[in-house]
C-alpha positions as CSV (number, residue, x, y, z in Angstrom):
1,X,-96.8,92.1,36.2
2,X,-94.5,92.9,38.9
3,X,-91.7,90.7,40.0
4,X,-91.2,92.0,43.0
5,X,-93.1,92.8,46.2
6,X,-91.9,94.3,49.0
7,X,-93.6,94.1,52.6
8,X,-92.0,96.4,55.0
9,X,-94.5,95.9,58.3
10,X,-92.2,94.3,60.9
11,X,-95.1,91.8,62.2
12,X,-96.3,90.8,58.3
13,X,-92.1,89.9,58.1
14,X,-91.9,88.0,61.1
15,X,-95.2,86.5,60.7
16,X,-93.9,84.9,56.9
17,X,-90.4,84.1,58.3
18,X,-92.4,82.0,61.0
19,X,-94.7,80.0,58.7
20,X,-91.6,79.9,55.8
21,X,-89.3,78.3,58.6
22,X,-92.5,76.0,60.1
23,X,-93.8,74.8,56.2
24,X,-91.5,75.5,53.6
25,X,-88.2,75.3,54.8
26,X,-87.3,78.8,54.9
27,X,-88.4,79.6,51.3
28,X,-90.7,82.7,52.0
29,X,-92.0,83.2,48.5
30,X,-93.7,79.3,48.8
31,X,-95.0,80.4,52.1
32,X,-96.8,82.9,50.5
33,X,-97.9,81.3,47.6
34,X,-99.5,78.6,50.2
35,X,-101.1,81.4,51.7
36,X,-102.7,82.6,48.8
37,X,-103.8,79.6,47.5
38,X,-105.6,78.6,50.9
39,X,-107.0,82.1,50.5
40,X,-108.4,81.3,47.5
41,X,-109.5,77.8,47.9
42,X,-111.6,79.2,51.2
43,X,-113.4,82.0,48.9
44,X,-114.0,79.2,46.1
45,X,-117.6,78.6,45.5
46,X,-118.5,74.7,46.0
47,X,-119.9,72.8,43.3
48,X,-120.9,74.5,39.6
49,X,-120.8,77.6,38.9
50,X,-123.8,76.5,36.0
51,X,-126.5,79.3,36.8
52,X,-124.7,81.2,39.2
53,X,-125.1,84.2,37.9
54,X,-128.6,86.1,37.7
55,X,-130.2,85.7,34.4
56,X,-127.7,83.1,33.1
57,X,-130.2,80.9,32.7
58,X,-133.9,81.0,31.4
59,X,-136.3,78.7,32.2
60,X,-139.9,78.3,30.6
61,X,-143.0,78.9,32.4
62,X,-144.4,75.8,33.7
63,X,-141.5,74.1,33.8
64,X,-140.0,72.7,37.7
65,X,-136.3,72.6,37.3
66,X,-136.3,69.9,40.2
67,X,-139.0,67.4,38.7
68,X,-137.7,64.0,37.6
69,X,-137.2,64.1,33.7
70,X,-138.3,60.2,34.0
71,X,-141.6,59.9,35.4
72,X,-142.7,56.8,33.7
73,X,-141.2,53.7,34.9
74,X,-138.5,52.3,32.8
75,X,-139.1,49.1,31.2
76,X,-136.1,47.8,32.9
77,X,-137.9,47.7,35.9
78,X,-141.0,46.5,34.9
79,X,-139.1,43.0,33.2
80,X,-140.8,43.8,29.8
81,X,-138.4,44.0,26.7
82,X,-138.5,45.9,23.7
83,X,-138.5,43.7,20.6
84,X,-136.1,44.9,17.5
């Protein structure tokens, strides 16, 4: 992994020297990093990444993924109780 990278474009310089001296103090390589990051962060999918990716998950025939799981109502909700 290198440990150096050099960037020899006059308006890339300026440009880093001008956000190092506005947000980080001067410190170019935290400019950069900053940069990256918000990079990243912008390209970042929201939310799970569960079933992203074609054919990650299988579903059964018949089944709607978006159907409530609890159809009945619960007895909770009905004010009966379960006796133990």
């Amino acid at each position: 992994m290198p440990k150096v990278v050099t960037i020899r474009r006059p308006d890339v310089v300026t440009l880093i020297d001008t956000v190092a001296d506005k947000l980080t103090a001067g410190n170019r390589t935290e400019a950069l990093a900053l940069a990256l990051r918000r990079l990243l962060e912008h390209d970042a999918r929201p939310g799970s990444l569960f079933g992203a990716h074609p054919r990650s998950v299988r579903i059964s025939d018949g089944v709607d993924v978006v159907d409530p799981i609890l159809s009945d109502e619960l007895d909770s909700q009905t004010g009966r109780e379960l006796s133990h």
